[in-house]
Every structure is written in structure tokens, then in C-alpha cells.
C-alpha positions as CSV (number, residue, x, y, z in Angstrom):
1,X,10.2,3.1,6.9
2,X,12.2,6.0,8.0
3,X,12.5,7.6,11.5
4,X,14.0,11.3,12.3
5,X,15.3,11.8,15.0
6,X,13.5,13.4,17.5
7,X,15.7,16.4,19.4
8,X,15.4,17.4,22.7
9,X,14.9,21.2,23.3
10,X,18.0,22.3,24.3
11,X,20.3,19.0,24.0
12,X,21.1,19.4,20.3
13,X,22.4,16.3,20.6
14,X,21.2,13.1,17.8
15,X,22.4,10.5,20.6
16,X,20.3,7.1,21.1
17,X,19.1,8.7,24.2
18,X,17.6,11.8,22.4
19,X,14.7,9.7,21.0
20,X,12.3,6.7,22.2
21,X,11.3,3.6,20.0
22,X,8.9,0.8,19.7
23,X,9.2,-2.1,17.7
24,X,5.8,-2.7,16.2
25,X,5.1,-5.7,13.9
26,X,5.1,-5.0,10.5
27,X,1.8,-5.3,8.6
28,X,2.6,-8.3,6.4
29,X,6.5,-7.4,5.7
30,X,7.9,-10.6,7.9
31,X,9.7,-8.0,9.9
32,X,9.2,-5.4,12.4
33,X,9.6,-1.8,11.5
34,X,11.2,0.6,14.3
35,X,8.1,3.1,15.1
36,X,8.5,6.3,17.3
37,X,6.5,7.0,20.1
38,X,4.8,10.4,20.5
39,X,7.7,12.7,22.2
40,X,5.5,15.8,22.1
41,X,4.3,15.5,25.3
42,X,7.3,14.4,27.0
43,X,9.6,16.6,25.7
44,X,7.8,19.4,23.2
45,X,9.3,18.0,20.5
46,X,8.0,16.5,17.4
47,X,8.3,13.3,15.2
48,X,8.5,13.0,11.5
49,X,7.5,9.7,9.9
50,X,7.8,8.7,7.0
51,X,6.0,5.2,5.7
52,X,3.6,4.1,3.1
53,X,1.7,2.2,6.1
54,X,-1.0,3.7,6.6
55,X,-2.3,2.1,9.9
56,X,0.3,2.9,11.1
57,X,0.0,6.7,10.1
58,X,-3.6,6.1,11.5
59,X,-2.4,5.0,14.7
60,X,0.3,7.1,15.6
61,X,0.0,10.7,13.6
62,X,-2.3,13.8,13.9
63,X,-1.2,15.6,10.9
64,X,-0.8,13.4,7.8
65,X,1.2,15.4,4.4
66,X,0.8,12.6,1.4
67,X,3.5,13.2,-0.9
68,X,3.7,12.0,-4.6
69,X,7.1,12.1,-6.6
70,X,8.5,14.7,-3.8
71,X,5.4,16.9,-3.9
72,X,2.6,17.5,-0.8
73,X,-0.3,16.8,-3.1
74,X,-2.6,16.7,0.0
75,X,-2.4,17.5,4.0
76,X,-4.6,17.5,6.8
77,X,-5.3,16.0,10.5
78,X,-5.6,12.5,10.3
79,X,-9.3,11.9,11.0
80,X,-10.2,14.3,8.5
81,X,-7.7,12.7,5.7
82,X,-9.0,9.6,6.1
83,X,-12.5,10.5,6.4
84,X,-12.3,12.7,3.4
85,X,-9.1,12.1,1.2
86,X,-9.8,14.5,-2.1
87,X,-6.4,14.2,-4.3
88,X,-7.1,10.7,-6.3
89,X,-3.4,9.8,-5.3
90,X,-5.2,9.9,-1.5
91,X,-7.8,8.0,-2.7
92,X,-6.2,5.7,-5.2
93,X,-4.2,4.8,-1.6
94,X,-7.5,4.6,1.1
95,X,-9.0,2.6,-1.8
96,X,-5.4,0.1,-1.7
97,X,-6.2,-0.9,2.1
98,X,-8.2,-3.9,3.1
99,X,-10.5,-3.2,5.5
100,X,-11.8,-5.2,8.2
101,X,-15.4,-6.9,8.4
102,X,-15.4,-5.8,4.7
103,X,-15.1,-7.9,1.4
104,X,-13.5,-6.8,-1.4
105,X,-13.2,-8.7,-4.4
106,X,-9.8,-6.7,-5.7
107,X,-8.3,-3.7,-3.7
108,X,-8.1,-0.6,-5.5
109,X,-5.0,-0.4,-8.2
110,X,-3.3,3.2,-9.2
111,X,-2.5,2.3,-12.6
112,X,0.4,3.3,-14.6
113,X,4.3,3.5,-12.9
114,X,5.4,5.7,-10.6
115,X,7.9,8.8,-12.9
116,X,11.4,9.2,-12.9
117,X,12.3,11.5,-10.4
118,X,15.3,13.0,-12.8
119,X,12.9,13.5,-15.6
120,X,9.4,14.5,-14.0
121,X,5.9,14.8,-16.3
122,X,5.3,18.4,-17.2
123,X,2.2,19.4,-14.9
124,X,1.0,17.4,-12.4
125,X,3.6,14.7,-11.2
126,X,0.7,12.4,-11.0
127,X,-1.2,13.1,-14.1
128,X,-0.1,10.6,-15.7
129,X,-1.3,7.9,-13.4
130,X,-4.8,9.7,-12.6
131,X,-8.0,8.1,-13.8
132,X,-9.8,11.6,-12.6
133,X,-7.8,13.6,-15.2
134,X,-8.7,11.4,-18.1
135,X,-13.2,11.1,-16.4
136,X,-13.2,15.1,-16.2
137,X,-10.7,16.1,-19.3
138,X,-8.5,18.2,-17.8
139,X,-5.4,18.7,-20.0
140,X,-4.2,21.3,-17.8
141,X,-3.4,18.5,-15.3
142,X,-0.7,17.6,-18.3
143,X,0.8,21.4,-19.1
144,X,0.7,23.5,-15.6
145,X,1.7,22.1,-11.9
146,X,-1.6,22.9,-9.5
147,X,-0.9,25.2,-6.2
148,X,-1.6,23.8,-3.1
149,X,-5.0,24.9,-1.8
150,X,-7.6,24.9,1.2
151,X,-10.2,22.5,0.3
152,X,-13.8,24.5,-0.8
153,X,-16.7,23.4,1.0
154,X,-19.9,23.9,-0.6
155,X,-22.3,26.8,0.3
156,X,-25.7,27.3,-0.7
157,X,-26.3,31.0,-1.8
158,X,-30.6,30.9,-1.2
159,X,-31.0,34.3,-2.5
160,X,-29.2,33.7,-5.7
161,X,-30.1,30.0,-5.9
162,X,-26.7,28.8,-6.3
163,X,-24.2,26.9,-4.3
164,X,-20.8,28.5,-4.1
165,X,-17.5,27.2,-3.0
166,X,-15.6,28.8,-0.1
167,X,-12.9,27.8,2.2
168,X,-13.8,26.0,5.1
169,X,-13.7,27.5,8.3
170,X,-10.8,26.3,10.6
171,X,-10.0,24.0,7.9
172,X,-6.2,23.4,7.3
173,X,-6.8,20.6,4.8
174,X,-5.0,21.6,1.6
175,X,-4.6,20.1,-1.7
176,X,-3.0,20.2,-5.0
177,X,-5.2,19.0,-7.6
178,X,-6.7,21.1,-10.7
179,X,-10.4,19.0,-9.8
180,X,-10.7,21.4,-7.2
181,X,-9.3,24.7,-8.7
182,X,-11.0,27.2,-10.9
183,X,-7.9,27.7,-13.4
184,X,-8.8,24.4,-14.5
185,X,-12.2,26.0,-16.7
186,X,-14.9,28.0,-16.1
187,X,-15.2,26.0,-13.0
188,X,-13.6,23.1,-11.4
189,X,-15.2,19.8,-11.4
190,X,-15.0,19.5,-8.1
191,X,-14.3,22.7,-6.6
């Protein structure tokens, strides 16, 4: 777990003082982790975290950027990423959490290793590791990186009988995953 420092506005300074703490337990480690405490209010500021626990990203964050070999491959608010997490890294982690009051007989594994970071996959950084790519086809995912873009809702179209995606309104959850972009074919599997 990493904590930034958070600033105050006008202070500049990185002193203990400029930034409040919590010790929370950690979730299984034997140790606690050192956790920020929401500074926005008290002094407009923001925190970045940065931790592959997810309850605690669920209990302290309001914007959540998943990040896969130094790439955002997915961002949104927090209720809406966990609600409806669409890059199968996102889900391939959701799927990795127990959840309580439900059995499970195995958690959810990503397969494969993660890459070396000095000698990165051509395309998609996670390509190699995605069980998605290899269900729809998509050797694209292997040969050109995706862009990062606002997640399609589905439309229906009644006076052309066809459902069409667009970008949802208000919507500032983004992805980068050729599943959900058109490049990918004729149309994307799940765009």
C-alpha cells in the first residue's frame, strides 16, 4: 500500500502535519496498512491511493482508476465500478474477492503471469492473460493497444428495429478494451 501525500492549499509543505492517517487492520496481511482519511473536505485537497485492496477502495474512494501493467484500463465512481466492472482485468479482480453470506467453492483466478514491465506484449498489456480475448477471437487485442473510451449503453432504435450503442449520459466511466470498441470488427462484441 502506498499513500501520497496530501498538500495543503497554500502550505506546499510535505511535513507530517500536512496529511492525516488511520491505521486500519489489514485484510488478512498480519499487519496494519497506514490508510488516509478523506482531506477533501477539511482542506480541498485530494488523496491518491494506491492498493490492490479493494474494500478498502470500496470504503474510502469515490473515483476508482484500475490500472494494469501502468495502463488505466478502466475508471469510474466507485459504486458504478463495482456494480458494473466491464474490462475482464475488473472483473477477473471483483470475481478474486470473497464475499460475505456467499459460498464460493474457488475465487475467481486471472490466469497466466503478470508481463515484464521492460518488455511489454504488443497490444493490449493484458491480452495475454484475458480469457475474453481468446471466447470472442479478437487478435487485435494481440497487434494494436485499445483507446480509452466512455462505456456504450445500449439503445433501442423502434423505428429501425435495432439497438444501437451510444455513450451514456453523464457517464464518466471509461474503458480500454477492444470488447467494447468497433475497430475490433464489424462490431464489437460487447459494444
Amino acid at each position: 500500500l502506498e499513500v501520497v501525500p496530501v498538500l495543503e492549499r497554500g502550505t506546499g509543505s510535505g511535513s507530517p502535519g500536512s496529511r492525516e492517517v488511520v491505521p486500519v487492520p489489514g485484510r488478512g496481511t498480519g499487519r496494519n496498512e497506514v490508510v488516509p482519511v478523506p482531506a477533501r473536505d477539511k482542506v480541498g485537497a485530494s488523496v491518491v491511493l494506491i492498493t490492490h485492496d479493494l474494500g478498502v477502495v470500496a470504503e474510502m474512494a469515490e473515483r476508482v482508476a484500475v490500472m494494469y501493467a501502468g495502463r488505466i484500463v478502466e475508471q469510474a465512481d466507485v459504486k458504478t465500478l463495482f456494480a458494473s466492472p466491464h474490462h475482464p482485468y475488473t472483473q477477473g479482480l471483483m470475481g478474486s474477492i470473497p464475499i460475505l453470506g456467499k459460498i464460493k467453492e474457488r475465487l475467481e483466478v486471472i490466469p497466466g503471469t503478470v508481463p515484464n514491465l521492460v518488455n511489454l506484449p504488443p497490444g493490449c498489456r493484458f491480452a495475454p492473460r484475458c480469457k475474453a480475448r481468446i471466447e470472442h477471437q479478437l487478435q487485435i487485442c494481440t497487434e494494436t493497444e485499445p483507446d480509452l473510451i466512455p462505456v456504450s449503453v445500449v439503445v433501442p432504435v423502434p423505428a429501425r428495429g435495432v439497438v444501437v450503442p451510444v455513450p451514456a449520459r453523464g457517464s464518466d466511466h471509461i474503458v480500454r478494451c477492444w470488447l467494447y470498441q468497433d475497430r475490433a470488427g464489424p462490431h464489437a462484441p460487447l459494444g
